[in-house]
N, C-alpha and C positions, 0 to 999 in steps of 0.2 A: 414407254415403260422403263426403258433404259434411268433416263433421266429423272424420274421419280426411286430406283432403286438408288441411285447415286445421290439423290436429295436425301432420302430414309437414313442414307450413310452417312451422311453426312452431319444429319442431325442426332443419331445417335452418338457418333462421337464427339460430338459437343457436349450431349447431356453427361456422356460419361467423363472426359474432361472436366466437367463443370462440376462435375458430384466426386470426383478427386479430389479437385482443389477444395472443397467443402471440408471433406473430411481429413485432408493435410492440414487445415487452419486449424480443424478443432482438435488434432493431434497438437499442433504445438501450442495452441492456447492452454492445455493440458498442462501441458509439459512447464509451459510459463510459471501455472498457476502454483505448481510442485514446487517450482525453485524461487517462487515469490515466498509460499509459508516456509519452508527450511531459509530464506533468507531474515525474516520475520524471526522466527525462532533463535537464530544467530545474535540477532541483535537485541534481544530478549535476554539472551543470556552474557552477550556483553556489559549489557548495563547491571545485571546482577554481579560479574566479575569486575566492573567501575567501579559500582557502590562498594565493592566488598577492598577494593586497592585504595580509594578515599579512606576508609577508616582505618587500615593497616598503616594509610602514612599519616594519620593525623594522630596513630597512635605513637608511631616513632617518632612523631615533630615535639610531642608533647615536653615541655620543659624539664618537667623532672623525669621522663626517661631520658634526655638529651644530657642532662647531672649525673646520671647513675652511670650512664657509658663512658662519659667524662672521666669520672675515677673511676671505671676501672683498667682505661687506657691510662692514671696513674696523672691526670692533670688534676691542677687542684686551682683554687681562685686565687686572683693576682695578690698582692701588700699590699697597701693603702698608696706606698711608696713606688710603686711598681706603672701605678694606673699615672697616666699623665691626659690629661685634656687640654685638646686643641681648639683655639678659638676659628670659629666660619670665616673662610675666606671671604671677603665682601668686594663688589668691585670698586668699591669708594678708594679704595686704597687703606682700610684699616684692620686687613686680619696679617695674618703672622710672613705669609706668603709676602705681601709691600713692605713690612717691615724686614725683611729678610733681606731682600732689593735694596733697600733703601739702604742699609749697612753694606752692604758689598759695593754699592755707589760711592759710598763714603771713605770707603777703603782706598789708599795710594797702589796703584800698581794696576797688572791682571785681574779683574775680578773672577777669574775661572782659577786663579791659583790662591786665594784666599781664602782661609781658614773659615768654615763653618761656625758661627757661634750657638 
């Protein structure tokens, strides 16, 4: 008789054990499921706050607001005289860079104490 009450016990605290853990899983599957949609939501509202930062800067990128802050930081466009263009350095040896070399080689002396042309 003994041994049947202490089976009975035993099996009851398994069942109840067991119906624990049941309802611990479906507490935090709960709880998951809460911070799954407030996470959803987060990111829902990030990308309406993306969308909305994309157009604020493609409104400041926009050429002629990038002119109009231009003067009224008080810049204004170069001379005709002003603007100088550079030829592509090529590895062939034929932009401004070898030719540069190539004068300072031809130069008598230091080439590190000769005059820039």
């Amino acid at each position: 008789m003994r041994r049947a009450l202490v089976a009975g016990f035993v099996v009851s605290a398994l069942l109840v054990v067991g119906c624990l853990a049941v309802v611990g899983l479906r507490v935090q599957q709960v709880h998951l499921a809460y911070q799954l949609e407030r996470l959803h939501r987060e990111r829902a509202e990030m990308g309406v706050v993306l969308r909305q930062l994309e157009v604020e800067v493609a409104t400041l990128q926009a050429p002629g607001r990038v002119e109009q802050r231009a003067r009224q930081l008080g810049l204004v466009a170069p001379d005709r005289a002003q603007v100088r263009l550079a030829r592509e350095y090529t590895p062939g040896g034929t932009g401004l860079a070898a030719a540069h070399k190539s004068r300072l080689a031809a130069l008598p002396g230091d080439p590190m104490r000769a005059p820039i042309r």
